[in-house]
Every structure is written in structure tokens, then in C-alpha cells.
N, C-alpha and C positions, 0 to 999 in steps of 0.2 A: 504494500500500500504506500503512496505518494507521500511526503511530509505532510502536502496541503490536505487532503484526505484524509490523516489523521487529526490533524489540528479540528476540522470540520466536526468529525465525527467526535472528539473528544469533549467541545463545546455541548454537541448536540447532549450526548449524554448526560454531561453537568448539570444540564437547565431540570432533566427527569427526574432529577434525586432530589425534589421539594418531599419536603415530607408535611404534616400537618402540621398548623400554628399553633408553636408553642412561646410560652413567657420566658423571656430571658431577658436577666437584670446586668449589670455593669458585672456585679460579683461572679457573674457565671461565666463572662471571658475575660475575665481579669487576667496578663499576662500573653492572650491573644491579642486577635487582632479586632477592630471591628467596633470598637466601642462603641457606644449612643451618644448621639452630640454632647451634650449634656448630663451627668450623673449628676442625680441632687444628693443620693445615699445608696447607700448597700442592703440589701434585703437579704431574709434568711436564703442559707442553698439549699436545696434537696442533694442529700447523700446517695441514697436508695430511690430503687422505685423506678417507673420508664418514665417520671420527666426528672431525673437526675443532672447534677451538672456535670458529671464527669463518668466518662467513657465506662473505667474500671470501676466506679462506684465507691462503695468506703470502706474495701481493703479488708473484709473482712472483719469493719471496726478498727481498724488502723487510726483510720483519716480523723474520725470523729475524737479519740483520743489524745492523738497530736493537737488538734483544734482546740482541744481541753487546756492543755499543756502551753496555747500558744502559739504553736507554732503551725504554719501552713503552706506544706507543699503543694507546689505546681508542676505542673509537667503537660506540656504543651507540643505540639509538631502540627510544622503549615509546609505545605508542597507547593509549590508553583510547576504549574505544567503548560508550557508557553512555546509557539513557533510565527514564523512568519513566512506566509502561505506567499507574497507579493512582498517585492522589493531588500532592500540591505543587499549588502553583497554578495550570499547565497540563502539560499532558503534551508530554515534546520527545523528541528523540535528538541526544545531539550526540558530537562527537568531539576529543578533543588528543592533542597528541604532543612528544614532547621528544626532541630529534636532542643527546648529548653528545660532547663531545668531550676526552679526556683523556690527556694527555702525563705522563710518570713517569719523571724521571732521575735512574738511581742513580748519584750524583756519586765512588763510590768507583771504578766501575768507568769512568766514564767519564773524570774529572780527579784521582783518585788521594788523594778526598777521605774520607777512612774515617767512616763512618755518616751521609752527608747525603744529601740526597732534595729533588729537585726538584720543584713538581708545578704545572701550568697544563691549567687549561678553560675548556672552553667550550660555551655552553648555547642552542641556539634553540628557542623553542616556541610552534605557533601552536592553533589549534582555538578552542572554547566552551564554557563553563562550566554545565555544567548543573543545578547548586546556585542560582548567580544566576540567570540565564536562566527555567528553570524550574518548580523545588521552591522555594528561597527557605529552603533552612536554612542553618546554620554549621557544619557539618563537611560541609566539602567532599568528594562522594562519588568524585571521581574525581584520582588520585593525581597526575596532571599538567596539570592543571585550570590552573593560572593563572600570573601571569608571561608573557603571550605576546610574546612581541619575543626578540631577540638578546643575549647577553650575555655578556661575559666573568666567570669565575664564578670559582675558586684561581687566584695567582698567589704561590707561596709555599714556603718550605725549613723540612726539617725536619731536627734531626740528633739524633741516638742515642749515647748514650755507656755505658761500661762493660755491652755487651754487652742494649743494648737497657733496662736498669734505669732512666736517664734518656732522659728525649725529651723535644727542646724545639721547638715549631712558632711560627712566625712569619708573617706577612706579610695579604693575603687569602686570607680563612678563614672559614666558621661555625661557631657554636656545634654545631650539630644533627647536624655531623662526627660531634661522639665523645660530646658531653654527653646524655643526654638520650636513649639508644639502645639500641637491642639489636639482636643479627642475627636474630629473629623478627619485627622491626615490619617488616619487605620483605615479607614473605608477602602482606599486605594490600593494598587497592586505595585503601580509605576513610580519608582524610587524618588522622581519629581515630585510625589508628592507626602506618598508614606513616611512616615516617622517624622522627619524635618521637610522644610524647604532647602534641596539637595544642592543649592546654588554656593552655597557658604564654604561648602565642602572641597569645590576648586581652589578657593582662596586661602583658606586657613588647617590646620587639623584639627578640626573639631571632631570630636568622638562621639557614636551611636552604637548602639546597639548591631552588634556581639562583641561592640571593642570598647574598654572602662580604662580611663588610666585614674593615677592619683590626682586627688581634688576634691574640695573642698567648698559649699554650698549654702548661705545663709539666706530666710527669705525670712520677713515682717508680714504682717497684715495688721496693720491700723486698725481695720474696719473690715469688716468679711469680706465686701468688694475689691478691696485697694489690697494688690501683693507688692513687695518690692523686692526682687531677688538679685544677689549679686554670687557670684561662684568665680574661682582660681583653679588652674587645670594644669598638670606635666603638657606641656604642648609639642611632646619630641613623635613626629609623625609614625616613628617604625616600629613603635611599640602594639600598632594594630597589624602587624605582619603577623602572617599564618605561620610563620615558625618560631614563633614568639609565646603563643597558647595561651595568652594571657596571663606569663607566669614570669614575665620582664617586669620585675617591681622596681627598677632602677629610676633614679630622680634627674637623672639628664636632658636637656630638651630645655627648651624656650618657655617662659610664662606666659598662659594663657589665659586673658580675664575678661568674663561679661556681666552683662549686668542688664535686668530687668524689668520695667513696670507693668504691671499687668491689670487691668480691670475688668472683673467679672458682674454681670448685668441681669439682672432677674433669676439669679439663680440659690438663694437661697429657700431655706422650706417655706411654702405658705403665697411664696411671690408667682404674683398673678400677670405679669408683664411677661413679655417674650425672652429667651435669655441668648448672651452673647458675650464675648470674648473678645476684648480689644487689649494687646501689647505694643509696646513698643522696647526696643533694644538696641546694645553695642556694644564693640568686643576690640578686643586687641591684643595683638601677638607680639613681644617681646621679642628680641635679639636680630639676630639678622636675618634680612628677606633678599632674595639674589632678584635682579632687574631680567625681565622681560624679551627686552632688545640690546641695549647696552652693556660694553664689555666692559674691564677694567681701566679701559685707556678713553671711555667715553666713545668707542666705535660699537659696530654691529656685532653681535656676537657669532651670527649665521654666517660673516666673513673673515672674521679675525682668527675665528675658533678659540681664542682667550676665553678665561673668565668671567662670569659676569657682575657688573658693580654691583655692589653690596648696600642695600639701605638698612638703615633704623626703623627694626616694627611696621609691623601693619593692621587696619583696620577699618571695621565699616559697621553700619547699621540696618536695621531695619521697623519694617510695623507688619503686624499679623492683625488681621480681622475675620472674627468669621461673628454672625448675628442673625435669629431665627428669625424670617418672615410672613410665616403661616403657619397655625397650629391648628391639627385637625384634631378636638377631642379639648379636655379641659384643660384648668394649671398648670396640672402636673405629668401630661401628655408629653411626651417624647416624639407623637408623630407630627414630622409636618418637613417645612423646607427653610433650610438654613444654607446662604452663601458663604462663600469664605475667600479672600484675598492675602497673598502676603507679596510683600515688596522689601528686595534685599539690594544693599548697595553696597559694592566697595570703591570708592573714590578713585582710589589711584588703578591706573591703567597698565604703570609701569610695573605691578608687581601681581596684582590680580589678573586672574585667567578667566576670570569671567566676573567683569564688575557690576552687572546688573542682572539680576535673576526676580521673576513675576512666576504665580501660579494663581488660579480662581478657580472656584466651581461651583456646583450646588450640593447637597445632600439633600436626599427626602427620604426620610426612615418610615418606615409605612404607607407608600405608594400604594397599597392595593388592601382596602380594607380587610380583606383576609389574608391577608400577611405582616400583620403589625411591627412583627418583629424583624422584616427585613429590609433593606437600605438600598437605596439605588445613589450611582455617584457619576457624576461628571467634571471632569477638571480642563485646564489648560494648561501646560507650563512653558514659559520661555526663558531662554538663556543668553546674552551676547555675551559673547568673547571681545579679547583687549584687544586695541586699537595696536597696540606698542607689540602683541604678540603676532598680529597681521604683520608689524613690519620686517618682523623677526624671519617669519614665514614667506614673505617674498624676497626679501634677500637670500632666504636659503633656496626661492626656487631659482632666483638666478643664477646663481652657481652653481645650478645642475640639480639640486634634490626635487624627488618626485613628489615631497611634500605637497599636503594642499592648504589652503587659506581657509582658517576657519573663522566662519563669522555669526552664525548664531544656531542654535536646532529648538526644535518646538518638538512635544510631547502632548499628546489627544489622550484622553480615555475615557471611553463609559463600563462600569460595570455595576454588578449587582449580588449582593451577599444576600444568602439563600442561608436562612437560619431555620436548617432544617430540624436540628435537635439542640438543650439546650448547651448540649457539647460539641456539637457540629455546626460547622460552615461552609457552605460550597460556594465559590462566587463563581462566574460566569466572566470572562473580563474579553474586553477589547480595547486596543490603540492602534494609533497612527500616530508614524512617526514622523516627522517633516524635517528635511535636510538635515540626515543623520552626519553624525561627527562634524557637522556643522561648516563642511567644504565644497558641497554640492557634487559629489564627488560620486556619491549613494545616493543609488533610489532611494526615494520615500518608503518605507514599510508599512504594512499592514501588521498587526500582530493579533493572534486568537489565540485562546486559552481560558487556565483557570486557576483558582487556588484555593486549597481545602484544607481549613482550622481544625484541629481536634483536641479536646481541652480531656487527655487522660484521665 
């Protein structure tokens, strides 16, 4: 059977595997992916029984005990199963998967330690990438695409005071935790938009998930609306290398510091207003950043083949919005449609590989009244690249390299999470890719597929 053939038929069968509408709260894919725009709280889980939260159930009394004690395991595995039937430079099908693993001790109940929290994971993931492989763009279209090897990922306490107002985290940690976030970028498949907005990523080494370095995290809340967060990070980039297992606890590497404001909008108990999420942020990397285009003697570096000059630090900002505009049902209704924008900037040209990066889209969790519990997602993402790396790249094509000029790629997706049990997710995904690797060099891609949560 054809790559396209398969992709076709693997789609088709994804969409068949709805099962009946069932309730599923925040607490029941906690650690997956998928969230609800919005959690106001945590409601009881079911252990037992066929609407359970979790695959294997309670262990024989395992689970419920641990929970007694405190402490709560998770163990989670998402697949992506993704090709592109049309365009990228050849047509493939490939597959990854990430097996997590995550331990949660709440130290009050356990050693009588009031507002501390324990937390350690751990991350294996093997499969193929089918952006490299492939298409040959840079927004990686498949959400657990890379990293393949084993790793240990948190290892680290948080503690809470005056009733949640402070929190202070420590230890291994990333950035992409809490900075940089929303609970609408899980809906997504396409790394433009899942977890963070993936534009920051060219420019700095900001760390996400499967990769923690050491750092360090304090946030305020005045007022349950208003957070104020600011966090310091090892900002040495090869500590998320796959041969490294996350077990390079070494403090080498540049300082990396950002910082926070965040307001949250109708979302505490009782509030009858629509809720939304508006941040604003910036960040900055310590020590030295190599230029772009220029070498050490102030020429080309594509000609000289020198070094290239060296600045002090670099940095940029942004704002994330995302705000419900329709609610179908009451208060405390989940369903309905929320947009979301974020806008990312890094100033300088000369050292950023991609100084402006945008994504938007919708969410509507409950499209179809008998499916409350499942999400439909539309996004955009765009990226330009540096001006000063274009000139980099045309001098290098003048002297013969077959390089190409990158100048910007865009990223499409519609998909749809299929909350078929409340330990299961099958989503159904499609993208379009638009001038992959950003040199027009590559077709446009088509990409079909899917990817399927399972909360053990």
C-alpha cells in the first residue's frame, strides 16, 4: 500500500473510534494533553468502574493508597502517526511516541510539610521525525517528534505560602512549564503551537518539555487575577542533547532570565463573565551570542570563513492572548469558542534566526452537542527569519553553496480531539504546510494523520 493510502486510511479509521460521551474533568488528563481552556478546579476521579480515569484502573488498590499517602502517579503515552501524502521533498509516514512518567508528592500530607510538593519524571521516546526525514520544514509537525532516547526530565520542590499567593519552584525545571503557555496550546499536534509558541526556540535555549535544566521560579498573586512571575535558568543549550539523558546536572552555560505578568479574567468560582488569559513577557540570555552575518574583522562570514563577532546577550519579548467569546450552557460551562493570539519578538536581526514569530486560532470544546467533551482546533503560525541571516545566505550562495534563502514558513492546522474515554484521546489532525524551511525550495505539504493520548 502507497504512503498516501495509508495516511488516508489511517485518518479514516481514527475519526471511527468515537466512543460514547463521557465526562472528563482537567484531573483526568492531567499530564496529557488536551486540556479545557479553562480549569476552574479539580473534581473527584473515578479509580474503578468503565468510566474510570485511567486505563489500568487502581492497581489493585495500589493507586488509591499512594493517593492516601500523597503521593500521585502518572503514566501517560501519546503517538503521533503522521505523513504527507502531497508535497516536502518526498512523501513518508512515520510514527513517535513519548511513554511519561510522573511522581507528585504532596509533602504536607505525606511528612507534615505545609504547602511543599514534590515532583520527578521521566521521559522515553523513540519513532521518526517527519519534518527532517521528509518535508524539511521548521515547525515540526508532529508534537513528539524528537528527543528520542530516555531521560530523566523534573526533579524538583515547590512550596506555597500564604494560601497559594506565593510559590516558589526550584531544582530541574523548564521554562515552557508555566512561561510561555496556555491551556489551549495542548489542543494542537503542530509544535507551532503545542506547548509554547515555538518561535523563541530559534533564538534562545529555552527548555520544554522532555528537557529541565537547573532553575529556579518565583510567582506572586496580589489578587487571584494578577500573577507576577519571574524565573533564572542554566541556559547552556547541550544539556537537552539525547546523550545527555537528563542526567548532565552540570552548572555551565549562560544565565537565562524571564519574567512574567499574567492576568487571568472570569475565572474564579462563582464568576459569571466569560474567562481569558492575557500575558505579557521578557527574557534575556546572558554571555555571549555569535552574529549572524559578520565575522570577527567586521566582514561576511559566508566569505571570510572567520569567526563570527561576538555580542553581549540577547533578548526579546512578547504578549499571549487567548479570551472566551461564546459560551454554550451556563457559568461554569466549558463549552463554547475561545480565540487565542500570541506575538513574539526578538529585536535584533543580527543574532536572532527568527525575530518575529505570530500564531492564532480558535478553540470550541463542545462543537456538537453530543460530544461535550470534545474540542475542535484551528490555528495559524508564522515565522520570519533574519534579514542579516538572508545576507549571510546569499553570500554563501555566491561562492558556490547550494544553500537556499530562507525567508519565512507558515504552518495551517485543523484538528479534533475525540475524547473517546475518560483515559483516551484520538485526535484526527490535518496541516498545510506553506514554504517549508522557509527557501521556497519545497513544495508546500499536505500532512494527514493523528495522535492518540492514553492516561494508564
Amino acid at each position: 500500500m502507497s504512503s498516501r493510502a495509508l495516511v488516508v486510511a489511517v485518518c479514516i479509521a481514527t475519526a471511527l473510534l468515537a466512543g460514547s460521551a463521557v465526562r472528563a474533568t482537567a484531573a483526568d488528563v492531567a499530564g496529557a494533553r488536551g486540556l479545557p481552556p479553562f480549569s476552574f478546579y479539580d473534581e473527584a476521579v473515578a479509580l474503578t468502574g468503565p468510566d474510570r480515569a485511567f486505563l489500568t484502573g487502581d492497581w489493585g488498590g495500589l493507586r488509591t493508597r499512594l493517593l492516601d499517602l500523597g503521593i500521585t502517579p502518572s503514566l501517560v503515552f501519546v503517538t503521533d502517526v503522521l505523513g504527507n501524502p502531497v508535497g516536502g521533498r518526498r512523501q513518508g509516514l512515520r510514527e513517535s511516541d513519548d511513554l511519561g512518567l510522573d511522581l507528585t508528592a504532596d509533602l504536607d500530607k505525606l511528612a507534615g510539610w505545609s504547602g511543599a510538593r514534590f515532583h520527578l519524571s521521566f521521559s522515553m521516546r523513540s519513532g521518526t521525525d517527519l519534518s527532517d526525514k521528509d518535508i524539511g520544514n521548521v515547525f515540526t509537525v508532529a508534537n513528539v517528534c524528537c528527543g528520542h532516547t530516555y531521560r530523566l526530565v523534573n526533579v524538583e520542590l515547590e512550596q506555597s505560602l500564604f494560601d497559594d499567593r506565593v510559590s516558589v519552584r526550584g531544582g530541574r525545571i523548564a521554562t515552557g512549564d508555566e512561561f510561555l503557555s496556555s491551556p489551549l496550546y495542548g489542543n494542537f499536534v503542530q509544535e507551532a503551537f503545542n506547548g509554547n509558541p515555538i518561535g523563541i526556540a530559534f533564538n534562545v535555549p529555552v527548555t520544554a518539555y522532555p528537557t529541565a535544566t537547573w532553575g529556579m521560579r518565583a510567582r506572586v498573586r496580589p489578587i487571584s487575577q494578577l500573577s507576577l512571575m519571574a524565573g533564572v535558568y542554566n541556559g547552556d543549550p547541550t544539556l537537552g542533547d539525547n546523550d545527555k539523558h537528563g542526567v548532565d546536572w552540570t552548572m555551565r552555560g549562560p544565565l537565562f532570565a524571564i519574567g512574567e505578568v499574567g492576568l487571568r479574567v472570569n475565572q474564579e468560582r462563582g464568576a459569571t463573565g466569560l474567562p481569558g488569559n492575557y500575558k505579557i513577557g521578557g527574557y534575556y540570555l546572558a554571555g555571549k551570542v555569535p552574529d549572524l552575518f559578520r565575522d570577527v574583522d567586521g566582514g561576511s562570514i559566508a566569505l571570510s570563513g572567520l569567526p563570527p563577532q561576538m555580542h553581549n546577550g540577547n533578548g526579546g519579548f512578547y504578549v499571549l492572548l487567548d479570551q472566551m467569546v461564546y459560551r454554550d450552557g451556563g457559568a461554569e460551562s466549558q463549552r463554547g469558542l475561545t480565540p487565542f493570539v500570541s506575538l513574539l519578538f526578538a529585536p535584533s536581526s543580527s543574532v536572532n534566526t527568527m525575530p518575529f514569530f505570530a500564531n492564532g486560532g480558535l478553540v470550541y470544546q463542545g462543537l456538537f452537542p453530543s460530544r461535550p467533551n470534545d474540542t475542535a482546533a484551528f490555528g495559524v503560525a508564522y515565522g520570519a527569519f533574519s534579514s542579516q541571516l538572508r545576507r549571510s545566505q546569499r553570500d554563501a550562495r555566491s561562492a558556490g553553496s547550494g544553500a537556499g534563502i530562507q525567508q519565512y514558513e507558515v504552518a495551517i492546522e485543523l484538528t479534533y480531539i475525540i475524547q473517546a474515554r475518560r483515559w483516551l484521546q484520538v485526535q484526527p489532525d490535518l496541516q498545510y504546510i506553506i514554504n517549508p524551511g522557509g527557501t521556497g525550495k519545497i513544495p508546500n505539504a499536505l500532512v494527514l494523520g493523528f495522535q492518540l493520548a492514553l492516561i494508564l
